[in-house]
C-alpha positions as CSV (number, residue, x, y, z in Angstrom):
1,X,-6.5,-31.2,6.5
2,X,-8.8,-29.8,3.9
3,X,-7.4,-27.7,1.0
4,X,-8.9,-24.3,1.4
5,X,-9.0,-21.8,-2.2
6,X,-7.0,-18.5,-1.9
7,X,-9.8,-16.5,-2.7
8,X,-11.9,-17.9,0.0
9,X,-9.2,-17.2,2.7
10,X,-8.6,-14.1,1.5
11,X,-12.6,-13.1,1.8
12,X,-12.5,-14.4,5.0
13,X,-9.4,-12.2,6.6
14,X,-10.9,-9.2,5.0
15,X,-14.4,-9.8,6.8
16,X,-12.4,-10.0,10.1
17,X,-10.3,-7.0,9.0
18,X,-13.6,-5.1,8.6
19,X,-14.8,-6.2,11.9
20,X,-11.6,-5.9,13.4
21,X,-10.7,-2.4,12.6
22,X,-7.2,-1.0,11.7
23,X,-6.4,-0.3,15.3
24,X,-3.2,-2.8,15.3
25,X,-1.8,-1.6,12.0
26,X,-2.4,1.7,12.8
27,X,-0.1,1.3,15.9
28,X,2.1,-0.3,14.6
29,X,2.6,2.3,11.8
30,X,2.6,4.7,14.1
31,X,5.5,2.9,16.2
32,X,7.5,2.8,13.4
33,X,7.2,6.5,12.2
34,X,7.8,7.8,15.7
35,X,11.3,5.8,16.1
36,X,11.9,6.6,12.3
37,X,12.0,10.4,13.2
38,X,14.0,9.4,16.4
39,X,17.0,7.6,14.9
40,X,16.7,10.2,11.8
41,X,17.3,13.7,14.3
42,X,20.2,11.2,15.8
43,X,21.6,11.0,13.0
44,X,21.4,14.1,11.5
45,X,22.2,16.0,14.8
46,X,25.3,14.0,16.0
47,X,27.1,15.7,12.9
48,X,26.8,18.8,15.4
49,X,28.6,17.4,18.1
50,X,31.9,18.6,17.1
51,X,34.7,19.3,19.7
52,X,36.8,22.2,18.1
53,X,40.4,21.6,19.7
Protein backbone atom coordinates (compact mmCIF):
# COMPACT_ATOMS: atom_id res chain seq x y z
CA UNK A 1 0.00 0.00 0.00
CA UNK A 2 1.70 3.23 -1.18
CA UNK A 3 1.64 6.34 1.07
CA UNK A 4 -0.33 8.91 -0.85
CA UNK A 5 0.42 13.07 0.27
CA UNK A 6 -2.73 14.91 1.60
CA UNK A 7 -2.46 17.46 -0.81
CA UNK A 8 -2.40 15.13 -3.70
CA UNK A 9 -5.66 13.39 -2.47
CA UNK A 10 -7.16 16.37 -1.77
CA UNK A 11 -6.51 17.70 -5.65
CA UNK A 12 -7.79 14.70 -6.70
CA UNK A 13 -11.41 14.66 -4.80
CA UNK A 14 -11.84 18.24 -5.87
CA UNK A 15 -11.21 17.31 -9.72
CA UNK A 16 -14.02 14.67 -9.22
CA UNK A 17 -16.03 17.24 -7.21
CA UNK A 18 -15.83 19.57 -10.27
CA UNK A 19 -16.74 16.86 -12.58
CA UNK A 20 -19.18 15.47 -10.37
CA UNK A 21 -21.36 18.43 -9.57
CA UNK A 22 -22.97 19.34 -6.21
CA UNK A 23 -26.00 17.41 -7.08
CA UNK A 24 -25.64 14.89 -3.90
CA UNK A 25 -24.77 17.62 -1.43
CA UNK A 26 -27.34 19.71 -2.65
CA UNK A 27 -29.87 17.00 -1.77
CA UNK A 28 -28.85 16.13 0.94
CA UNK A 29 -28.90 19.84 2.23
CA UNK A 30 -32.01 20.11 0.96
CA UNK A 31 -33.25 16.83 2.92
CA UNK A 32 -32.20 18.14 5.94
CA UNK A 33 -33.72 21.76 5.76
CA UNK A 34 -37.08 20.32 4.71
CA UNK A 35 -37.30 17.92 7.92
CA UNK A 36 -35.60 20.79 9.94
CA UNK A 37 -38.78 23.06 9.18
CA UNK A 38 -40.94 19.87 9.85
CA UNK A 39 -39.85 18.88 13.40
CA UNK A 40 -39.49 22.92 14.11
CA UNK A 41 -43.66 23.75 13.19
CA UNK A 42 -44.10 20.40 15.46
CA UNK A 43 -42.64 21.72 17.95
CA UNK A 44 -43.66 25.03 17.99
CA UNK A 45 -47.30 24.16 17.15
CA UNK A 46 -47.99 21.29 19.64
CA UNK A 47 -47.76 24.25 22.35
CA UNK A 48 -51.33 25.01 20.75
CA UNK A 49 -52.83 21.91 21.36
CA UNK A 50 -54.26 22.74 24.68
CA UNK A 51 -57.41 21.03 25.99
CA UNK A 52 -59.13 23.75 28.30
CA UNK A 53 -61.16 21.63 30.91
Amino acid sequence: MDHVPATVWYTEAAHAAEQQGAGNLLRVVLIVMVLGCVLTAWFVLRGYKRKDD
